[in-house]
Structures are given as C-alpha cells and as structure tokens.
DRENDRENLO-652542 format. One record per residue (C-alpha): residue number from 1; x, y, z. Coordinates in steps of 0.2 Angstrom, whole numbers. Each point is the difference from the previous one (the first is absolute). Example, Ala and Ser with C-alpha at 12.3 -4.5 7.8 and 13.67 -1.06 7.14 Angstrom:
BEGIN
REC     i       u       v       w
REC     1      62     -22      39
REC     2       6      17      -3
***
This chain:
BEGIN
REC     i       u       v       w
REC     1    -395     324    -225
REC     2      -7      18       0
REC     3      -1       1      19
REC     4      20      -3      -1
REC     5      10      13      12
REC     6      16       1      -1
REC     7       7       0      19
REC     8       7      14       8
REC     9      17      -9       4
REC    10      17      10       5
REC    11      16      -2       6
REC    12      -9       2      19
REC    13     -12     -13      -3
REC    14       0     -17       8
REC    15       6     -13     -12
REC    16      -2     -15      10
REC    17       1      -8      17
REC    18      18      -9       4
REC    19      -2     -12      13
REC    20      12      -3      13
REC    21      11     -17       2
REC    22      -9      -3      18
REC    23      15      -8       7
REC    24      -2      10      15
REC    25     -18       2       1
REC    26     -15       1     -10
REC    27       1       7     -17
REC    28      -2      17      -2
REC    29      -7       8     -16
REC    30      13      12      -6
REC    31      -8      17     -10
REC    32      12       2     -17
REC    33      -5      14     -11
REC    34       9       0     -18
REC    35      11      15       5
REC    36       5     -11      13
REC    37       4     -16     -12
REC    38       5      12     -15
REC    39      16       6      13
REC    40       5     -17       4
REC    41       1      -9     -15
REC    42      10      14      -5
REC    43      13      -2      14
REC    44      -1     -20      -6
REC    45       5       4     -17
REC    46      12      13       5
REC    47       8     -12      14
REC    48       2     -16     -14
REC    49       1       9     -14
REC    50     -12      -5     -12
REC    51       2      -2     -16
REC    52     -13      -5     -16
REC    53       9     -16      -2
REC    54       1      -5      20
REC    55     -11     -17       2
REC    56      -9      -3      17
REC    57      -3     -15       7
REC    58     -10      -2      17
REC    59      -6     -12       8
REC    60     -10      10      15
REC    61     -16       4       3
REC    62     -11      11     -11
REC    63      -8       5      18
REC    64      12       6      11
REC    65      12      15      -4
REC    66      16      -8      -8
REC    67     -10     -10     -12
REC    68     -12      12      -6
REC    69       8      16       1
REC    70      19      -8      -3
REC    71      -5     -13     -11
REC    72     -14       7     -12
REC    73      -3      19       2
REC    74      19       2       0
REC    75       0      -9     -19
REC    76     -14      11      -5
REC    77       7      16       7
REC    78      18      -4      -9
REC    79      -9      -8     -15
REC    80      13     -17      -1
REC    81      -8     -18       1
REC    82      -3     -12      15
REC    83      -2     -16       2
REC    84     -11      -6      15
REC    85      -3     -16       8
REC    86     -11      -7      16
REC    87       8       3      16
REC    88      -7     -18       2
REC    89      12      -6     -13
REC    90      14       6       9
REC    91      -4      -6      16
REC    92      -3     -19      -6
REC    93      17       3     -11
REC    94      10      14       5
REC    95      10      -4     -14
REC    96     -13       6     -14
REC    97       5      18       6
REC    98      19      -3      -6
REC    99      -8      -9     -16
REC   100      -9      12      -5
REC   101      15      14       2
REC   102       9     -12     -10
REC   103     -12      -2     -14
REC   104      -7      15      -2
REC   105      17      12       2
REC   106      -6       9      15
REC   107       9      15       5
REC   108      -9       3      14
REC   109     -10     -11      14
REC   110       1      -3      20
REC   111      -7      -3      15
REC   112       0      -1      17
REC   113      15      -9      11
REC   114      -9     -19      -2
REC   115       1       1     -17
REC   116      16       0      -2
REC   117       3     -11      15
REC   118     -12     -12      -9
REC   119       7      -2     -15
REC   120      17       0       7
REC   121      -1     -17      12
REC   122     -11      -9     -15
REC   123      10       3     -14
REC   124       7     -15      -6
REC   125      17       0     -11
REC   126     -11      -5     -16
REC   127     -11      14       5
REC   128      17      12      -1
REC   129       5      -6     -16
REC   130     -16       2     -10
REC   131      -1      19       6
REC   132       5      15      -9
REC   133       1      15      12
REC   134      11      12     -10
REC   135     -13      11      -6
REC   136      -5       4      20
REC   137       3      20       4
REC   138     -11       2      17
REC   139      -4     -13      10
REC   140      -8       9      14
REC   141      -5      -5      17
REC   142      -9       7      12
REC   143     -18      -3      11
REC   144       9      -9      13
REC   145      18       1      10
REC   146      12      -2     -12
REC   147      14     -14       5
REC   148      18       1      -6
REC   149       0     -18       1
REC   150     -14      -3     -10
REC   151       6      11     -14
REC   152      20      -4       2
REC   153      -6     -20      -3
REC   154     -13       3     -17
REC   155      15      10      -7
REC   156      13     -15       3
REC   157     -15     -13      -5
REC   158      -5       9     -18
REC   159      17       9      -4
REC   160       1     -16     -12
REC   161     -15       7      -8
REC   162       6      16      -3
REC   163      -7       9      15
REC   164      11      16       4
REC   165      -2       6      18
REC   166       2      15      -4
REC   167     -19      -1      -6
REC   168      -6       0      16
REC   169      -9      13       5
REC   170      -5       3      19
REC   171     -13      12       3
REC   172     -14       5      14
REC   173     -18       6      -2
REC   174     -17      -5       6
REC   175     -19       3      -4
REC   176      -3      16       8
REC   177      14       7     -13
REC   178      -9      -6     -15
REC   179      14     -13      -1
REC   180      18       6       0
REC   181      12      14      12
REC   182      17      -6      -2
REC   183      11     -10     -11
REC   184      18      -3      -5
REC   185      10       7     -15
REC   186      -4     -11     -15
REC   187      16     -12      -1
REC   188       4       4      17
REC   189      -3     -18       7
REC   190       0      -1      17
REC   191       5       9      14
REC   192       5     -11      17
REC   193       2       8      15
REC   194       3     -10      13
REC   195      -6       6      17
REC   196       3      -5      17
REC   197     -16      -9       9
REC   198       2       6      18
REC   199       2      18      -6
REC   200     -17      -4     -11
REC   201      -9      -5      13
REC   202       6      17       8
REC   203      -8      11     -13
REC   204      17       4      -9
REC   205       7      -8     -17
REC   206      20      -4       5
REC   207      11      -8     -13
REC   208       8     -16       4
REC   209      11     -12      -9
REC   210      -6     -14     -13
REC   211      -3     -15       7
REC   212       2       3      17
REC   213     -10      -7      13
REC   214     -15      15       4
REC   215       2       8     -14
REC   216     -13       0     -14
REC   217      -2       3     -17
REC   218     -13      13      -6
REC   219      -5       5     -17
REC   220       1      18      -5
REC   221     -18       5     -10
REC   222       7      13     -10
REC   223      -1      20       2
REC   224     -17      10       0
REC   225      -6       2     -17
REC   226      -3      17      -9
REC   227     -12      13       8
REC   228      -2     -12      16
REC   229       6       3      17
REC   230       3     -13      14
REC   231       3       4      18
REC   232       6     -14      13
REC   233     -12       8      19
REC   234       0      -7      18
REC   235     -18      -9      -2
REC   236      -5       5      17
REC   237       9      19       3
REC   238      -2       3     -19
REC   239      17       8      -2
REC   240      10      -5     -14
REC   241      14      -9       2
REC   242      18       2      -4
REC   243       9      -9     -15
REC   244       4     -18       6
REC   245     -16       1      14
REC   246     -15     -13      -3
REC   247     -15       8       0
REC   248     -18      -2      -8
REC   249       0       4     -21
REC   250     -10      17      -4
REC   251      -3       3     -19
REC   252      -7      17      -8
REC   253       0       4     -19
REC   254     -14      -1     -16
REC   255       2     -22       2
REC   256      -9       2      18
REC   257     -20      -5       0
REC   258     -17       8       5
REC   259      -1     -11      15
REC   260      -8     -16       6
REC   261     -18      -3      -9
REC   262     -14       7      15
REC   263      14      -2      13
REC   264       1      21       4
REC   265       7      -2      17
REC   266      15     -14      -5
REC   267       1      12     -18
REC   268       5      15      10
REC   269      11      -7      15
REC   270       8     -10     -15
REC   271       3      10     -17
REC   272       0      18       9
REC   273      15      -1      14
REC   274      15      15       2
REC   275      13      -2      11
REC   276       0       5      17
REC   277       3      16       1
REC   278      -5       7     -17
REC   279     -15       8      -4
REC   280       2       3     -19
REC   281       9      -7     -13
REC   282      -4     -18      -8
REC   283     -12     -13       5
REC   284       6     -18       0
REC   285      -8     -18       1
REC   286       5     -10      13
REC   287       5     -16      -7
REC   288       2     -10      16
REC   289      15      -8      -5
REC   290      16       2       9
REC   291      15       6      -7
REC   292      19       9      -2
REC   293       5      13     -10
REC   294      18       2      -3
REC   295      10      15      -3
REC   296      -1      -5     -19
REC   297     -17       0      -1
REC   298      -2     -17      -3
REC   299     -18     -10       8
REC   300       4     -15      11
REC   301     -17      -6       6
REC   302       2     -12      14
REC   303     -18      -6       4
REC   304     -18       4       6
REC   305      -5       9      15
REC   306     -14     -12       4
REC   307      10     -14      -2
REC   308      15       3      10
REC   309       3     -10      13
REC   310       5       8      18
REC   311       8     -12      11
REC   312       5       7      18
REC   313       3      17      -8
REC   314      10     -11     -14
REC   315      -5       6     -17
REC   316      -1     -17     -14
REC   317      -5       2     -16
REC   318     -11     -15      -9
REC   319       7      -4     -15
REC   320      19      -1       9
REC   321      -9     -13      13
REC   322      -7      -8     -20
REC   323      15       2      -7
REC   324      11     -12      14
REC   325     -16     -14      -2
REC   326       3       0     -18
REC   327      18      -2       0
REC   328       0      -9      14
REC   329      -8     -17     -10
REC   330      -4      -3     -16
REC   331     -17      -9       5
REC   332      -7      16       3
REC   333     -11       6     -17
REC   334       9      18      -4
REC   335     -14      14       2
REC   336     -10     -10      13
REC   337       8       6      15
REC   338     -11      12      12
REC   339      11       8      18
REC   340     -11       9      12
REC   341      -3       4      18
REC   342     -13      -9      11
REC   343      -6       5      16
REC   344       5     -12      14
REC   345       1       0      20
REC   346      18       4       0
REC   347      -5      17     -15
REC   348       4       1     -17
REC   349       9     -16      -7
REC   350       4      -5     -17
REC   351     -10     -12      -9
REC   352       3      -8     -19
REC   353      -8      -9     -13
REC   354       8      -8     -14
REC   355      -8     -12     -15
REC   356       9     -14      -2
REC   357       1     -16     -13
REC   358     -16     -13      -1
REC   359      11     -13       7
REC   360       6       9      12
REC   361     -17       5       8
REC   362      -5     -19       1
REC   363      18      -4       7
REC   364       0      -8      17
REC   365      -2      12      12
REC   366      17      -2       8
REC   367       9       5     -17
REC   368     -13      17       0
REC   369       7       2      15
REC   370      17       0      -4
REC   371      -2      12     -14
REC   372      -9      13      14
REC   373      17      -4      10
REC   374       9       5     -12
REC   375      -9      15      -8
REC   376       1       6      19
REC   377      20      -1       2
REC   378       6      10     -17
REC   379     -14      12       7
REC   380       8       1      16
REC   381      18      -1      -8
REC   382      -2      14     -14
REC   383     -10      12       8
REC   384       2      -6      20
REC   385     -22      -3       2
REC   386      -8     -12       7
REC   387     -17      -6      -9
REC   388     -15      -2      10
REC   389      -9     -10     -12
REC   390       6     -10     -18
REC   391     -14      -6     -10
REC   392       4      -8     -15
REC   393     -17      -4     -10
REC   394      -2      -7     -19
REC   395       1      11     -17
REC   396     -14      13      -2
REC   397      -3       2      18
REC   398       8      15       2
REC   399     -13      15      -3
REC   400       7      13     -16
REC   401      -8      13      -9
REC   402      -4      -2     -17
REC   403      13       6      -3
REC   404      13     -10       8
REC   405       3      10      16
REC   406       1     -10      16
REC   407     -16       8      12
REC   408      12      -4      18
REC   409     -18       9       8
REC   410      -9     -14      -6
REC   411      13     -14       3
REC   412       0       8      18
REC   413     -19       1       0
REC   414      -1     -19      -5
REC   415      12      -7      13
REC   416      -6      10      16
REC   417     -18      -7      -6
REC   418       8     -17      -3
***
C-alpha cells in the first residue's frame, strides 16, 4: 500500500506484553521490549549451548514465558528446528512428551517439576522399552520447586531409555526477567544440598545428613547467568543478607522489564528497589521469591513469599507440606496438591487439598476418612504439624494456571467460601 510506514521500532521499544502465571494473584501484564528479549535468549543460548543441529521439543504453552520465549523464540534466535505439540496433548498423555523426544531426536526440551513427575509414575515398562532418549542434552526444569525426588525417580525410570542425568538441567527465572536468571553448567546434572528444616524455618540454609529425619533435599538452580546480578535482602529491613541466609530474590541486568502494563505504583515499588542503605548503584526487581545463596554462588530458591505458611512463629513451606501428601499415598493424583493457611479461632492453621482417584471420591465415606487420617499422621510424623483441615475432592478440582501451577490463593479462596 502507498500509505505503508514503516514503524519506528528500536531496541527500547515494547515488543509485547508477557503475562504473569497468576498463581499468586491476578495476572499482571509484564512490559518486554526487544532489547529485553534479544539479551535473554542470548543468555539461553549461551547457558545450553546451542548448536544449528540442536532439536527442540516442547510441549508448553505458546502463551506463557517458557513456552514462547524458551520454546519458539529461542529456535528462531539460535536458528535450529523445533517441534511443538498441545500442552493438552501432554496433559491427557504425559507420555507424548517422551515420544516425541524420542522420535524426533530432541536435544533439548523440559518443563516444570509435574512434568517430570508425571511421566515418571505413568510410565509403564512398555512405555520404557519403546523410548529412545540418548539424543537428550538439557532437560531443563524450572517454573515451579524443583524436588530431588521427582528428578532422582525419572532418571532411575527412563535410564533404560537412554536418559543420562547428567542432562538435567535446574535453573530459576520468572516473567518479570523476560524468562531466565540462573542456571546450572550444562552437563552439570544436579546439585543436592540437603538442608536441615528447623534451621529453614529460622531463615538460615544448614547442612544436614541424607536421609535423616528433618532434613530436606533442595535443588540447586544454577549460578547467575552472564551480565545479571542476584542479591538475597531481608524482605521487610531490605538489607542483604549473608551467604547461606533466606531472604526475598532481587534481580538487576538488560533481562529485567519495563514494568507491570498501567500498574505505575506496583511498577515502581516492584522493578526499581536498592538495598537498604544505598542510594546509587543498580536497581533490581524484586522477585518475591524466597531464597539462599551460598558462598558458591549457587540459587536455592525455597518458595513464595505470599505463600509461605506462618505457624506460631514456625515458618512452613507449601510444596514440603505437598511433597509429604504425595509420598505419603499413592491415591493422591501427583501435581494436584494445594497446602495453605486458613484463618481459624485458635490463628493461623494449616489446611490441604489433595485430588484424588474417581473411585476414591465415591468410596464410602468411612474409607475417605481413613485416607485424611492418614494424610494427617505422615504430616505430623515428617514434619511434626498438625492439619486443621484434609479435603480430598475429585481430579480437576484443584484450581491451576494455564499453565500448570497450583493458585493455593484460590484453593484457599474456595474453601473459606465453602
């Protein structure tokens, strides 16, 4: 057309509008400029080495950060083929996923903790034997808190296939960053640190023994990527805290957005903080995640602020209080778990709700109650709680985000309602 203009598009110009998960909260729309997406895929390819003849495969959605930034920009950037299938495929056949690795010769592909989970408890030996998974370089995880367990039982369940766990590759990032901030050394595999819960719950990151009552497993997320900087601050004081110390995540580099589409206020309290104490130097984003860093560098992220539960001064983390339901029987549908706090006469309690089996929803009430009974004990016995309420309610019930995230505020929201 003759009126054609070309547009006036920069490196400072808004490329798109990156809506948050909203499991916490409503979903924000997050202001990415292509200087901003152009510096992270960079990091990606830098972190996972990309090569021309690397295959993706993903599985996640086109609309939310790891699928469309991870998934299809990062192919374009790189210039190496992909091959992309319907999050709704996975979720009515998990398996697809490893299928389509298989088939296709992927090199790289992930997702967040359920996947892997998933696939791991479904996987039938038949299923094992007709996968090839030799050709899988970085299987990286992230989105969600990553469980030692869950990664430690698809590496025994697929190492038939050729899956090397040395491909797994932790890392941490979020919206707000464009996608990711920190990730492990490509081959690492992955870093356990086992910390002690008591200690946790203290604000400090102790090493304990393996397998020792009280102690936890915790998933290392890798060191900060190139030209980013992460500090670990006192949430409330705002002074940073010490190797080893938990503290609220701040982020600063080229990765870090505008700020929150029309939201000025929340934009500038969120994506403009300094540390207490300094007047100059680099702004940072505070991520609202909880975390350690150790004297390596390396990220152990050990949940959300808004979701952590205070219990007569006692801090408890969600997805440990998941974690103990899921293990504790394997009626309970793996991703479907939600821990959070209610408001009762006596304070703060804990209350869960976990998806279970069909049949187990229209079992006699008597054998629901049984399974509560016994959800409650190995609470009480692993991490020495008691459970206000158990509510175990049929698959699907359990409110997620599109994109697989548990929203704990709604599940909360829901029960007080009733």
């Amino acid at each position: 057309e003759k009126d054609w203009r070309t547009p006036d598009v920069g490196a400072e110009s808004l490329a798109f509008l990156q809506y948050t998960s909203g499991s916490t909260g409503t979903p924000k729309g997050v202001m990415l400029t292509h200087a901003n997406l152009l510096h992270n895929l960079g990091l990606i390819s830098g972190a996972f080495q990309v090569r021309r003849d690397s295959v993706g495969v993903i599985w996640l959605p086109p609309y939310h950060d790891m699928g469309l930034i991870g998934g299809i920009l990062q192919p374009l950037y790189a210039g190496f083929p992909v091959a992309l299938m319907s999050p709704m495929a996975f979720l009515q056949k998990p398996l697809r996923w490893l299928q389509a690795v298989s088939r296709f010769r992927g090199t790289i592909s992930g997702g967040p903790n359920f996947a892997f989970e998933l696939c791991a408890r479904r996987a039938t030996p038949e299923d094992v034997a007709s996968l090839d998974l030799s050709s899988w370089e970085v299987a990286f995880c992230g989105a969600e808190p990553i469980r030692a367990s869950t990664l430690k039982r698809f590496a025994e369940v697929f190492a038939p296939s050729g899956f090397r766990p040395e491909a797994f590759y932790p890392c941490y990032g979020l919206a707000e960053g464009t996608l990711i901030v920190t990730g492990e050394e490509k081959g690492r595999g992955v870093r356990v640190h086992p910390l002690e819960d008591a200690a946790l719950a203290r604000g400090l990151a102790v090493s304990g023994a393996e397998d020792v009552a009280g102690v936890r497993a915790h998933i290392g997320c890798g060191t900060t990527l190139a030209e980013q900087r992460v500090l670990v601050v006192d949430p409330d004081s705002l002074v940073a805290r010490a190797p080893g110390q938990v503290g609220e995540i701040w982020v600063s580099g080229a990765s870090v957005a505008q700020g929150y589409w029309r939201k000025p206020e929340l934009s500038e309290a969120t994506f403009h903080a300094r540390p207490a104490g300094v007047v100059d130097g680099p702004e940072y984003l505070r991520t609202g995640d909880l975390g350690v860093l150790r004297e390596d560098g390396q990220l152990l992220v050990t949940g959300r602020r808004k979701d952590l539960i205070i219990l007569r001064g006692r801090n408890l983390y969600p997805q440990d209080v998941e974690g103990v339901i899921e293990r504790a029987d394997a009626r309970v549908r793996a991703g479907s778990v939600a821990a959070f706090s209610v408001e009762t006469t006596g304070g703060e309690a804990l209350a869960v709700v976990a998806e279970v089996g069909r049949d187990l929803v229209d079992a006699d009430p008597t054998v629901l109650a049984a399974v509560a009974n016994g959800l409650r004990q190995a609470l009480a016995r692993e991490l020495e709680v008691q459970t206000h309420t158990v509510a175990l309610l049929p698959p699907g019930a359990v409110p997620k985000t599109s994109s697989g995230k548990i929203q704990r505020f709604a599940c909360r929201a829901a029960l007080v309602s009733g």
